[in-house]
N, C-alpha and C positions, 0 to 999 in steps of 0.2 A: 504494500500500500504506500502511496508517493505522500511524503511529508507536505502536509500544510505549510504554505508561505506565510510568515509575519509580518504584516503590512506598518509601516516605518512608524503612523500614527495610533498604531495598539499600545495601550497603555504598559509599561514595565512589572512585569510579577521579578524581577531581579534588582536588589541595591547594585548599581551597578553607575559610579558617578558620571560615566559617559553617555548612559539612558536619560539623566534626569541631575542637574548639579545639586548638591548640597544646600546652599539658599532656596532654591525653588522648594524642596522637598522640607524645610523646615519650615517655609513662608503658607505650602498647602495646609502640614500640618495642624499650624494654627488655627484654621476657618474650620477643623475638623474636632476640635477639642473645645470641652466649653467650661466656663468656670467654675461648676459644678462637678466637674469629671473631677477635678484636684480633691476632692472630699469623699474620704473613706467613710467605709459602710462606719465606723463610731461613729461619721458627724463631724470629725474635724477634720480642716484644712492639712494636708500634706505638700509641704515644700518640693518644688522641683528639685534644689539639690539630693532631698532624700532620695527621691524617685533614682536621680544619675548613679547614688551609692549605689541602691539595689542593683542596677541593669551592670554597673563593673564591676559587684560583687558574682553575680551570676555569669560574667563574661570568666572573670578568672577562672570558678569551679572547671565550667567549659573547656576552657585551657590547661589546666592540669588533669582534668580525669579525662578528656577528651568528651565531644558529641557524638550522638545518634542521631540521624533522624527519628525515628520512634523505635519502641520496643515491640519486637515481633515474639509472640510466645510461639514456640513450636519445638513439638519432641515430647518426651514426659515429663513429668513434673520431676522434679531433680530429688524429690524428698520419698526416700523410700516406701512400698507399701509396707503400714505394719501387718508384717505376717506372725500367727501365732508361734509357731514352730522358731522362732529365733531367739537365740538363749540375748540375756540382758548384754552379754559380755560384745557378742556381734551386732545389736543398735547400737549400743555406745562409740561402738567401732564406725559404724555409718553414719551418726551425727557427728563425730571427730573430722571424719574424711570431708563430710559435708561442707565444716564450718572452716576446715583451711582450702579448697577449693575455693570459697567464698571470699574468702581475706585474702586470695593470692591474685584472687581477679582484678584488675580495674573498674570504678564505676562510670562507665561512660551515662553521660546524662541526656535528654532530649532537653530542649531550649526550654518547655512545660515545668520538666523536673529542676533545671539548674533555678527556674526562677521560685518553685515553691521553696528548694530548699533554703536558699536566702531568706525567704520568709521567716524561717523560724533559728535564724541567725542572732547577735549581737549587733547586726547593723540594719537590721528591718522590721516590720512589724506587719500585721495583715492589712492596716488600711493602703501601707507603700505598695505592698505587695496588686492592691487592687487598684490604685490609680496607676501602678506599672504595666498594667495589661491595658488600661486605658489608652496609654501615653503608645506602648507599642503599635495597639492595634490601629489610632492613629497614624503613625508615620506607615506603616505598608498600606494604610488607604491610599494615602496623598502618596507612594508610588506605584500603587499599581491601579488607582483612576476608582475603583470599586469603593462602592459603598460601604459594603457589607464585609467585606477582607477584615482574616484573625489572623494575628501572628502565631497564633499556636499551630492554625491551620496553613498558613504560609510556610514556616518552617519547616512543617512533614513532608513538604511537597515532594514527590520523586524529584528524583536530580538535584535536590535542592544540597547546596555544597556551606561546609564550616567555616567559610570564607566570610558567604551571605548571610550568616546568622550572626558572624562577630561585628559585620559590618551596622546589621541593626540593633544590636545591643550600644553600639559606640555612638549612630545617629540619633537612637533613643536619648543618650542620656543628655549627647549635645542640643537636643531638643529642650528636655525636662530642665534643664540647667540655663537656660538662656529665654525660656517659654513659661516658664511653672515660677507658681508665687514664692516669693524670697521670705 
């Protein structure tokens, strides 16, 4: 089947500065966030620099455990069935093996997971955590022309590369930090 052509005026599903400059894409931003978006579910005002913590605390995780696009389950479940016939001494043995499998893995994260985990950090709280989804899903509207575009759902995209995810954690936060109430 012959690929679809992308006509020059489709709007960008990629951060990519040569689709769309950086002032343009923080200038759209703006007209797509509203004053009320900066106020978590408590009720108070969340500062844009908070928000920028969050987005570079969540970019770092990223950076050192590495991204996923999402988690795919597939295979069995890693946790043995408990069978009656196995003496205590052979479970213990299977949650041993288990649990250094486990600590010897890396946690690679999906851009969902780096940003809850920040949530329950020293440097965030839940109302950052939800004007940060604000703030993101924001900036991939104003690039990629859509209404209705989620960074959570942007991110999974097939194809979608660790490039373009650090790229919008970084315009996030230059956003939240220059856009978001001081």
């Amino acid at each position: 089947m012959a690929k679809k052509a992308v006509s020059a005026t489709a709007p960008s599903t990629v951060l990519d500065s040569n689709v769309m400059p950086l002032d343009t894409v923080l200038r759209e931003s703006v007209g797509l966030i509203k004053e009320d978006d900066w106020i978590g579910w408590s009720g108070e005002l969340v500062q844009g620099a908070a928000v920028a913590r969050h987005l570079e605390a969540a970019a770092v995780l990223l950076e050192r455990d590495g991204w996923v696009r999402l988690h795919i389950e597939n295979g069995p479940s890693p946790v043995p069935a408990d069978e009656e016939s196995m003496s205590v001494k052979e479970m213990v043995r299977q949650l041993l093996r288990m649990v250094r499998e486990a600590m010897g893995a890396e946690k690679q994260r999906s851009l969902s997971e780096a940003l809850a985990d920040v949530k329950y950090s020293a440097v965030s709280d839940d109302d950052t955590w939800t004007v940060t989804m604000r703030v993101l899903d924001a900036v991939v509207r104003a690039r990629t022309g859509s209404r209705s575009a989620r960074h959570d759902s942007w991110a999974g995209k097939l194809g979608r590369t660790y490039a373009e995810v650090a790229e919008l954690l970084a315009v996030g936060a230059e956003f939240a930090r220059g856009h978001g109430p001081r």
